[in-house]
LONUDREN-182257 format. One record per residue (C-alpha): residue number from 0; residue in three letters; x, y, z. Coordinates in nm, 4 decimals, padded with zeros to 6 digits. Each point is the difference from the previous one (the first is absolute). Last residue first. Example, Ala and Ser with C-alpha at 12.3 -4.5 7.8 and 13.67 -1.06 7.14 Angstrom:
// residues 2
PT doro kolba       xx       yy       zz
PT    1   SER  01.3670 -00.1060  00.7140
PT    0   ALA -00.1370 -00.3440  00.0660
//
This chain:
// residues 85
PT doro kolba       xx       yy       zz
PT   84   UNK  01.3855  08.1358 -08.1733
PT   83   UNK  00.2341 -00.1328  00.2366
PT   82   UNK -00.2237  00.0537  00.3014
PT   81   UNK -00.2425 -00.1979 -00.1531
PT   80   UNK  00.1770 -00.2745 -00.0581
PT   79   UNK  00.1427 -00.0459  00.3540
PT   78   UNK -00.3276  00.0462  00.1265
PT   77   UNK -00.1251 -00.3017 -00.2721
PT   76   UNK  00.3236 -00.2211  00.1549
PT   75   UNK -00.0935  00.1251  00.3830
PT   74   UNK -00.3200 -00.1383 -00.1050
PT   73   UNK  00.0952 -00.3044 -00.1662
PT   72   UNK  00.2299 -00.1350  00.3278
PT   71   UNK -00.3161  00.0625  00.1998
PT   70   UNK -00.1990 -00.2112 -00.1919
PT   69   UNK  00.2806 -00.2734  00.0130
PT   68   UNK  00.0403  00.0674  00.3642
PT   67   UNK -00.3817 -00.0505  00.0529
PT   66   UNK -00.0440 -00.3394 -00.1806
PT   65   UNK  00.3039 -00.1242  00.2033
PT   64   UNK -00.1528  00.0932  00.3048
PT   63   UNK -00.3217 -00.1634 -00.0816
PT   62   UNK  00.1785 -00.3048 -00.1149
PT   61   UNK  00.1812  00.0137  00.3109
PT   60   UNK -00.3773  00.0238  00.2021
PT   59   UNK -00.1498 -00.2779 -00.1873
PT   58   UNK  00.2595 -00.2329  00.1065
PT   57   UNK  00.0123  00.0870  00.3357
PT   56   UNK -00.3665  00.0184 -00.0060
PT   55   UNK  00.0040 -00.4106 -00.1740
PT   54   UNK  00.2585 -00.0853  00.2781
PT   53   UNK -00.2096  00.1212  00.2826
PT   52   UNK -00.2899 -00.1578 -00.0992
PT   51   UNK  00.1802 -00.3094 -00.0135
PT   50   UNK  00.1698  00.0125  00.2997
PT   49   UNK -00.4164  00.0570  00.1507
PT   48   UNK -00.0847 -00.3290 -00.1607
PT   47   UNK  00.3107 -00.1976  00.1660
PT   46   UNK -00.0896  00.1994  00.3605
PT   45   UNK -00.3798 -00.1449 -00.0724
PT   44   UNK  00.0944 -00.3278 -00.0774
PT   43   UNK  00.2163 -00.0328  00.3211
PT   42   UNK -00.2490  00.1743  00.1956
PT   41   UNK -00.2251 -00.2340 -00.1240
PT   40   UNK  00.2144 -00.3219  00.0867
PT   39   UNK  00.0860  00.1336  00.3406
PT   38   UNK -00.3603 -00.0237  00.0466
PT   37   UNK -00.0347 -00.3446 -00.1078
PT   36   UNK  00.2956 -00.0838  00.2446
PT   35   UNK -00.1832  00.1531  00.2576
PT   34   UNK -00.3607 -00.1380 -00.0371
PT   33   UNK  00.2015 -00.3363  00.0026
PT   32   UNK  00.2183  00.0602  00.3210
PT   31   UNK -00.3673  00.2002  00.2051
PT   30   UNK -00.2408 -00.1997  00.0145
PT   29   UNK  00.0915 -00.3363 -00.1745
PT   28   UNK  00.3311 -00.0675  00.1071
PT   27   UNK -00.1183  00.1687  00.4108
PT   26   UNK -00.2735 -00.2499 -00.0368
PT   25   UNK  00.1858 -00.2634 -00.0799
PT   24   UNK  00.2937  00.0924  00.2725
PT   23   UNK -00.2844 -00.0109  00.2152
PT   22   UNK -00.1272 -00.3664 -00.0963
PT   21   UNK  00.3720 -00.1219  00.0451
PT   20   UNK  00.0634  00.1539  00.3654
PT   19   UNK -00.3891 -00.1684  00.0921
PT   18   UNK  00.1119 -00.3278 -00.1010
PT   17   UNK  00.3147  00.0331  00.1155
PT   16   UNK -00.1350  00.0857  00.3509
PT   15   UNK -00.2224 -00.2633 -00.0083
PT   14   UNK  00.2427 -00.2380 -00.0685
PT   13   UNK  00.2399  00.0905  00.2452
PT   12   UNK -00.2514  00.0167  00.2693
PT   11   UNK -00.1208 -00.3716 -00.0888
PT   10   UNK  00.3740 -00.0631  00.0456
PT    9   UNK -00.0306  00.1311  00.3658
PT    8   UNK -00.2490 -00.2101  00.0722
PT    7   UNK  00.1756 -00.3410 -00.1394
PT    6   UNK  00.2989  00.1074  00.1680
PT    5   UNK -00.1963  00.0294  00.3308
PT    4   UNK -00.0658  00.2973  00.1643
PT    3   UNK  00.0663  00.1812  00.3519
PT    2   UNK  00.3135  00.2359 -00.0639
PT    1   UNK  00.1494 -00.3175 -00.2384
PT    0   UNK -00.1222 -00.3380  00.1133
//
């Protein structure tokens, strides 16, 4: 006897303490590990969706700049011009 119970008593506790420890780490996998993981997912997606945006803007926004230096470059050319003439 161990602190009153029998080996056969206290391995009954065991049990039904790993039985209880497994169906709460269960729960805990399936309430809150698995929402988790499928919400790291979408923040995932989303962060890889949002890198894109900002790629495409970058990409808009040089070609924007480039656009405006050759415009620029034409008017300094036509106010070079007309101060020659």
């Amino acid at each position: 006897m161990i602190f009153g119970l029998t080996i056969a008593e206290w391995g009954t506790i065991v049990v039904i303490a790993s039985t209880i420890i497994g169906f709460l780490n269960n729960v805990l996998k399936t309430n809150v590990k698995i929402p988790l993981d499928e919400v790291r997912k979408e923040l995932k997606d989303i962060r890889e969706q949002e890198s894109t945006k900002h790629e495409k803007i970058d990409e808009d926004v040089r070609g924007l700049d480039s656009r405006v230096s050759n415009v620029e470059g034409r008017v300094q050319a036509l106010e070079g011009q007309k101060g020659v003439h």
